[in-house]
Each structure stands twice: as C-alpha cells, then as structure tokens.
C-alpha positions as CSV (number, residue, x, y, z in Angstrom):
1,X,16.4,4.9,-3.6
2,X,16.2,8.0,-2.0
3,X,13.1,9.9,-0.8
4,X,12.5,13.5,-0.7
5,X,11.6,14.6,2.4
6,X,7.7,16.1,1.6
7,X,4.7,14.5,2.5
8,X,3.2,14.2,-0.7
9,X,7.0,13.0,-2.4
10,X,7.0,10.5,0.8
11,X,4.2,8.9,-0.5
12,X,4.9,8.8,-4.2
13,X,8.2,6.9,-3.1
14,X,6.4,4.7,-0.9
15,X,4.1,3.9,-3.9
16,X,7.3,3.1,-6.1
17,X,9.1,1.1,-3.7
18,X,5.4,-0.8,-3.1
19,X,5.4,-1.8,-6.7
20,X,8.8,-2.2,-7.4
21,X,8.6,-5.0,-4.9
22,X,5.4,-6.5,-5.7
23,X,6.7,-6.9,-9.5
24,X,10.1,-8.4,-7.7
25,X,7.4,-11.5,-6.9
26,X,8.0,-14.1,-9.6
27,X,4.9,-16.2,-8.9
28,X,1.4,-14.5,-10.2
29,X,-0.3,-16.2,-8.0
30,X,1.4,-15.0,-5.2
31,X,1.4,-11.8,-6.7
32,X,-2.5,-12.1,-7.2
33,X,-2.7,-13.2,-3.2
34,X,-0.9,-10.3,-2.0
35,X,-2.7,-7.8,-4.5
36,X,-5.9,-9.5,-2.5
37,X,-4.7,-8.7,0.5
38,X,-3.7,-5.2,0.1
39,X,-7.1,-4.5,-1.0
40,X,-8.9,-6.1,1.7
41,X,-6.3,-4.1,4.3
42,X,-7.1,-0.8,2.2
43,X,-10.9,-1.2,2.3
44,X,-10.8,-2.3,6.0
45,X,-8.7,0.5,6.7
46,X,-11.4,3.0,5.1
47,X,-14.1,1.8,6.5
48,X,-12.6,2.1,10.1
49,X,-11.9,5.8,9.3
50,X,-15.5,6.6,8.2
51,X,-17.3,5.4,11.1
52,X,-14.6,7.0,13.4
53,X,-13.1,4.4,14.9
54,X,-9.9,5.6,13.8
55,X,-9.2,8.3,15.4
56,X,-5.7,9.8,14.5
C-alpha cells in the first residue's frame, strides 16, 4: 500500500497498516498480549511527554 506523502495521511496509513497487521495475528491471545502492550507503550509514552522528559 501506498502512502501519501502528508503528515496527517502518514499517520492514517500507519494506523491501517497497524491494524491490518494486528488482525493478520490468528491467536486472540496473542492478539490480546500485543493490544496490552501497545497500550502500556502509548501511556508510557504520554506520560514521558507531560512531565517533559521528552523533549523533541
């Protein structure tokens, strides 16, 4: 798949290719795992950025 070349259509394609291959996972559980994971990167992520460790 192609991606446009815009930020905002950059991340929309990231975001499809994302779930595309998270549904590609057969096993739920694994699924379930990783859907764990990606929260727990997402909210550490965050919280780096609002106490300004991560500065960009």
């Amino acid at each position: 798949m192609s991606c446009p070349r815009t930020r905002r259509a950059g991340a929309k394609c990231e975001t499809l290719e994302l779930v595309r291959g998270y549904y590609k996972i057969r096993e739920g559980r694994v699924r379930k795992r990783i859907f764990e994971m990606v929260k727990a990167v997402g909210a550490a992520s965050h919280a780096e950025v609002l106490s300004g460790r991560n500065k960009r």
